[in-house]
Rosetta silent file (secondary structure, phi, psi, omega in degrees, C-alpha in Angstrom):
SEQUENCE: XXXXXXXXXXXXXXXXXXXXXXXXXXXXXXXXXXXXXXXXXXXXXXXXXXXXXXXXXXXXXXXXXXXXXXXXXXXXXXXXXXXXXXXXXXXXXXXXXXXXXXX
SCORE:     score description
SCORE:     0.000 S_00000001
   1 L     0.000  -51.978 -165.773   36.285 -130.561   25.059 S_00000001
   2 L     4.972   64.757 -174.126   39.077 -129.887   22.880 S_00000001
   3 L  -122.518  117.634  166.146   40.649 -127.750   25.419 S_00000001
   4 L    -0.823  125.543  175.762   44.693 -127.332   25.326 S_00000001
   5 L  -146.945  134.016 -156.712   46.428 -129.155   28.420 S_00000001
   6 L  -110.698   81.632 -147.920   50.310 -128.636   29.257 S_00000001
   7 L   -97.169 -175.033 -164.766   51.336 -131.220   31.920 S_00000001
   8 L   -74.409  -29.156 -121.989   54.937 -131.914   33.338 S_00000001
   9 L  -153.026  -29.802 -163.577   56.017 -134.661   31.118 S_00000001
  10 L  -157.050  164.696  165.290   53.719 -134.172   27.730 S_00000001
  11 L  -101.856  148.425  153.160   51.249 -131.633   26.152 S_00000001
  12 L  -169.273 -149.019 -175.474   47.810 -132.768   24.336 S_00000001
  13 E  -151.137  145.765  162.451   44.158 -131.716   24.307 S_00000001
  14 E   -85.772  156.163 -177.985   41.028 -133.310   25.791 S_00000001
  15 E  -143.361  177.676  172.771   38.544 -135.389   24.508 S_00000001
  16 E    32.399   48.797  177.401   35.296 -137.794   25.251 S_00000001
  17 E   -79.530  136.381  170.101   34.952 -135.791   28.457 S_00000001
  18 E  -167.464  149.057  174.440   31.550 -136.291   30.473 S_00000001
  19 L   -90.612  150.396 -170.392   30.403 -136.336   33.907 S_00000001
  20 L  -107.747  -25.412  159.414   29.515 -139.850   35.917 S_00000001
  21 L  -144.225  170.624  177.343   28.082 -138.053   38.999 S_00000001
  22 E  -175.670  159.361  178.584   27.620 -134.982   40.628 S_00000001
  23 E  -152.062  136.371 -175.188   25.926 -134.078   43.944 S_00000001
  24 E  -129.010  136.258 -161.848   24.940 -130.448   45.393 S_00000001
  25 E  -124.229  121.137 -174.611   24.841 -130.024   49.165 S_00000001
  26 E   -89.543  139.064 -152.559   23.251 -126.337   50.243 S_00000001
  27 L   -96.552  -58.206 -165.919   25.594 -124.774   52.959 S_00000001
  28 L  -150.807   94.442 -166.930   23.193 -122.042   53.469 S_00000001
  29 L   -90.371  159.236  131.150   19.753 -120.261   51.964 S_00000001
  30 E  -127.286 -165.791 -174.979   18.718 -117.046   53.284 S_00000001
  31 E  -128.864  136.111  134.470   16.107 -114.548   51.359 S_00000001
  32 E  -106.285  120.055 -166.401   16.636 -110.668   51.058 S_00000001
  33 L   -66.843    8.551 -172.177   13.507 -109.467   51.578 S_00000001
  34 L  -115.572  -30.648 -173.014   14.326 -105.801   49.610 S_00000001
  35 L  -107.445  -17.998  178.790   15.726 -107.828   46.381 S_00000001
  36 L    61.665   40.350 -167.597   12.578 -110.783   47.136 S_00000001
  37 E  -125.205  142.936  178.072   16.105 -112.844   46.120 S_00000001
  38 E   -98.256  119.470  177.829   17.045 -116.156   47.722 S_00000001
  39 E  -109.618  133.495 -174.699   21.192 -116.152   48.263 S_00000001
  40 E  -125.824  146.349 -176.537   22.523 -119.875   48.648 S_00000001
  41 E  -126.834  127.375 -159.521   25.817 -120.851   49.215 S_00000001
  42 E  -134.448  170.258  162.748   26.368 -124.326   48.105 S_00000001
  43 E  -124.456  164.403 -161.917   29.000 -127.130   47.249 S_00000001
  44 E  -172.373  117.683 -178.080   28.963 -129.396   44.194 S_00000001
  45 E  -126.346  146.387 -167.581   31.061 -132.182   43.587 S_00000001
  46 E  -116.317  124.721  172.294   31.505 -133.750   40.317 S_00000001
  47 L   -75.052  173.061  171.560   33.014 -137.247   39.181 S_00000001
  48 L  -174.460  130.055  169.911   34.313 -135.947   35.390 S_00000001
  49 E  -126.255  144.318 -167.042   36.073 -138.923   33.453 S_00000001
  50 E  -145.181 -165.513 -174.492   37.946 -137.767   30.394 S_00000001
  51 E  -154.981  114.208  177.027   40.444 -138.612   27.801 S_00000001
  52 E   -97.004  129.581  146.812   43.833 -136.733   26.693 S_00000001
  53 E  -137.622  147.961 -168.532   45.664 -136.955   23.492 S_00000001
  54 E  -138.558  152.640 -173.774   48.634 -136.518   22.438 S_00000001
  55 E   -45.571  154.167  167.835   51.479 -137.217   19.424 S_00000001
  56 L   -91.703  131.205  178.203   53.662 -139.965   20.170 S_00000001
  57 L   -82.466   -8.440 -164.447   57.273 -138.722   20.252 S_00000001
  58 L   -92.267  -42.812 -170.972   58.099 -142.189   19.428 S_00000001
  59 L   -38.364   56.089  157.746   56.038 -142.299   15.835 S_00000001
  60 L   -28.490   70.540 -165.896   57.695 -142.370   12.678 S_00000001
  61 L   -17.705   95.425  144.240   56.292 -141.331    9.205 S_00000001
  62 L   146.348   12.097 -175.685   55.263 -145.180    7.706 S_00000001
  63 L   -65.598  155.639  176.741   54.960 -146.675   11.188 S_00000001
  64 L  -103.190  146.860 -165.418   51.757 -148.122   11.426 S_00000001
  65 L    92.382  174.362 -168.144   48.454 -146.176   13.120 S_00000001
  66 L   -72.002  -17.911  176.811   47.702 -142.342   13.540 S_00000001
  67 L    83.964   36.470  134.563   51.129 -141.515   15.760 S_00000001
  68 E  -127.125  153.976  175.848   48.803 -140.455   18.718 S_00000001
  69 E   -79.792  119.662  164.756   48.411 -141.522   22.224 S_00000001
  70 E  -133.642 -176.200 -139.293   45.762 -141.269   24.206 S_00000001
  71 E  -148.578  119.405 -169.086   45.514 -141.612   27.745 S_00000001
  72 L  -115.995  110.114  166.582   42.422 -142.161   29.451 S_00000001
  73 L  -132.194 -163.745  146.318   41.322 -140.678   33.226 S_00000001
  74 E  -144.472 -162.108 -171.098   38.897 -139.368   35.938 S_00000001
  75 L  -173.131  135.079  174.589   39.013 -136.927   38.844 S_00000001
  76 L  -104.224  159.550  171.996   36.214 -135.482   41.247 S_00000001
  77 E  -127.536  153.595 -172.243   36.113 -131.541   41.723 S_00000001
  78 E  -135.716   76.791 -178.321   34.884 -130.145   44.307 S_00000001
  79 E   -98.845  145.686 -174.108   33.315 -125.951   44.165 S_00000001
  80 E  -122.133  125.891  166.926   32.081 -124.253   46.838 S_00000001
  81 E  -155.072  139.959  132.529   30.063 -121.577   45.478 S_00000001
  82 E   -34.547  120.145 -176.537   27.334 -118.633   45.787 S_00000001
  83 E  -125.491  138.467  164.130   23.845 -118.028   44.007 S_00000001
  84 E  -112.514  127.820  179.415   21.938 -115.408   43.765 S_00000001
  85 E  -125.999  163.460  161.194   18.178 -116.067   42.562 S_00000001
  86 E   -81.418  103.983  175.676   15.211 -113.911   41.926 S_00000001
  87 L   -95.080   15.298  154.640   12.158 -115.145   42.912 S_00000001
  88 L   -76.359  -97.333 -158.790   10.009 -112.577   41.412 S_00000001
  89 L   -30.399  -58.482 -178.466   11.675 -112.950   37.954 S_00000001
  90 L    66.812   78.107  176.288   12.644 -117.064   38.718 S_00000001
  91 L  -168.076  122.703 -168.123   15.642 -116.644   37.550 S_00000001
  92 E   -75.686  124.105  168.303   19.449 -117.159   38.647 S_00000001
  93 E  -104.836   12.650 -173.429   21.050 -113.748   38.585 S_00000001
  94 E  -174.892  131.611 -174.192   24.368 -113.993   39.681 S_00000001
  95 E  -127.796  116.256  172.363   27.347 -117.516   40.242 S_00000001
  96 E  -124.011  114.563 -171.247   30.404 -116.627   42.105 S_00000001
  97 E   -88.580  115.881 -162.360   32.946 -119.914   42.545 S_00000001
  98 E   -86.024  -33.424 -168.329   34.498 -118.901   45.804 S_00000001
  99 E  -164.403  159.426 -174.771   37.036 -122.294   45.568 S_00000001
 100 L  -166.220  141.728 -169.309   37.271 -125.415   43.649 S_00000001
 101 L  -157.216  136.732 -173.494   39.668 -128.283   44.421 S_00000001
 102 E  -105.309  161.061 -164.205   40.362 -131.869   42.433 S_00000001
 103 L  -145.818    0.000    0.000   40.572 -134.985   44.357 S_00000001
């Protein structure tokens, strides 16, 4: 993960991120018969449990331990998105995430 995260109260980066579930519910297929392409409009919700850390503001150079915190959570997301696939080719040509919202 190591991706930058700037919250109200503290700063860190993530770590030991992974998902615990996920589920995909199809909205809608139809086919265009001129592209021989299936377009589905779907939702996918994810459990994602993670880990942040960050320095301890507290920490002193000879204090004992590394002088970081880390802070352990989860969250589900929730995107509603569009696929386009080729079924001559059998191959996804196109992802467009219309909305995405944590819970």
């Amino acid at each position: 993960m190591n991706s930058q995260f700037d919250g109200e109260y503290f700063s860190g980066w993530g770590t030991d991120g992974y998902i615990e579930d996920y589920s995909i519910t199809l909205n809608e297929v139809s086919l265009d018969i001129e592209e021989n392409a299936m377009l589905i409009s779907c939702n996918i919700e994810v459990d994602l449990s993670f880990s942040i850390e960050t320095v301890d503001p507290t920490y002193e150079k000879g204090d004992p331990g590394d002088g970081m915190i880390s802070e352990s959570s989860s969250t589900k997301v929730l995107i509603q998105s569009n696929i386009t696939y080729l079924l001559d080719d059998k191959e996804f040509i196109d992802y467009v995430e219309l909305d995405n919202e944590y819970f």
